[in-house]
DODODREN-351358 format. One line per field, with one value per residue (C-alpha): residue number from 1; residue in one letter; x, y, z. Coordinates in Angstrom, 1 decimal, m for minus. Each point is the difference from the previous one (the first is absolute). Layout:
<rs>
pos	c(NUM/...) $
code	c(A/...) $
u	c(X/...) $
v	c(Y/...) $
w	c(Z/...) $
</rs>
This chain:
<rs>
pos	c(1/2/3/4/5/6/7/8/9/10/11/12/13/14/15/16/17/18/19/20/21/22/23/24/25/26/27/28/29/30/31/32/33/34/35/36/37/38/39/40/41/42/43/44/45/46/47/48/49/50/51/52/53/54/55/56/57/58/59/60/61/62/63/64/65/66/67/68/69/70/71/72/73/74/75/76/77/78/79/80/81) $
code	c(X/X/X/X/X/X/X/X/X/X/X/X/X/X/X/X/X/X/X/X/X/X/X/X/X/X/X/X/X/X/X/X/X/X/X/X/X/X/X/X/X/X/X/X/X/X/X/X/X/X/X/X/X/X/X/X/X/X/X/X/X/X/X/X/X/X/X/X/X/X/X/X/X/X/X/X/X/X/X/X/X) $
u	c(18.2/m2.3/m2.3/0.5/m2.0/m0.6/m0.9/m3.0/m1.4/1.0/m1.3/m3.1/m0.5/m2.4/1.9/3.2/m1.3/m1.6/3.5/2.0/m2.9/0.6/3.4/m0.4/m2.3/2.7/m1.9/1.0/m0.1/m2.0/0.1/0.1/0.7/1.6/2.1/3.3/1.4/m2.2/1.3/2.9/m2.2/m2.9/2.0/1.9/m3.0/m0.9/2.7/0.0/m3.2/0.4/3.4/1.8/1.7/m1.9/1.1/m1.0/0.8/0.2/m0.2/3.1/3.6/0.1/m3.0/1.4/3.3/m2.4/m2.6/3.4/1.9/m3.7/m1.3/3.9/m0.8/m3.2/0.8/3.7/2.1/0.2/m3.9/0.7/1.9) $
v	c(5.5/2.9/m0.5/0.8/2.2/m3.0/m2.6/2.0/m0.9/m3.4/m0.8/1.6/m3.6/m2.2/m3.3/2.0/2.2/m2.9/m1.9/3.2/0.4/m3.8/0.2/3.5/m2.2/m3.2/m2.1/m1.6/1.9/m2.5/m0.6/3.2/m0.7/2.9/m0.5/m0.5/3.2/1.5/m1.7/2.2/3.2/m2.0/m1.2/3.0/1.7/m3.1/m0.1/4.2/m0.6/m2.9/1.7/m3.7/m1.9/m2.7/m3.4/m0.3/m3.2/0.0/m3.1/m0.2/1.2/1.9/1.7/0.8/1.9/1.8/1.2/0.8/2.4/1.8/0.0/1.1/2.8/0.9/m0.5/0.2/m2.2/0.1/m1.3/m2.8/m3.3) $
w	c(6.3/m1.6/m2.8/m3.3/m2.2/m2.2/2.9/0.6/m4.0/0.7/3.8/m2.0/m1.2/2.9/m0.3/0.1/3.1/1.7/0.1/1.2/3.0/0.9/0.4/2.0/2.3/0.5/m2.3/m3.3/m3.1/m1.9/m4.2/m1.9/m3.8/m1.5/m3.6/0.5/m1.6/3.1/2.7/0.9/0.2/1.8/2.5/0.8/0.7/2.3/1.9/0.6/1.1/2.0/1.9/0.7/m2.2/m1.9/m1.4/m3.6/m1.6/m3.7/m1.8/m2.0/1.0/m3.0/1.0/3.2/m0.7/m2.2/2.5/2.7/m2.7/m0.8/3.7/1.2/m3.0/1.5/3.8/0.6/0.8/3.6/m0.3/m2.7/0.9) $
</rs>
């Protein structure tokens, strides 16, 4: 996947750019605390950057349908399951 114009503002951010380089290096991502309404953008830009799938685990199922229909927005679906 290529980046986005908008994952460069957002891998501007040192927690958020720290997690993306972990996961480029085979290592957990960590805890980066982002507001929810952000999480679709920030980990979109994540997962570009990273260039493997990731396994994010929100907490409620609710939650999670959300974050699949706006990551499946921001990624496509053939990157989203």
């Amino acid at each position: 996947m290529t980046l986005h114009p908008i994952d460069r503002l957002v891998l501007e951010s040192a927690p958020v750019a720290e997690a993306a380089d972990r996961l480029l290096a085979g290592q957990p991502a960590g805890v980066v605390r982002v507001g929810t309404p952000a999480w679709p953008v920030v980990l979109a830009a994540v997962a570009r950057r990273a260039g493997h799938p990731l396994l994010i685990v929100p907490g409620r199922d609710e939650e999670a349908r959300d974050l699949a229909t706006d990551l499946t927005a921001l990624l496509g679906a053939e990157h989203v399951a």
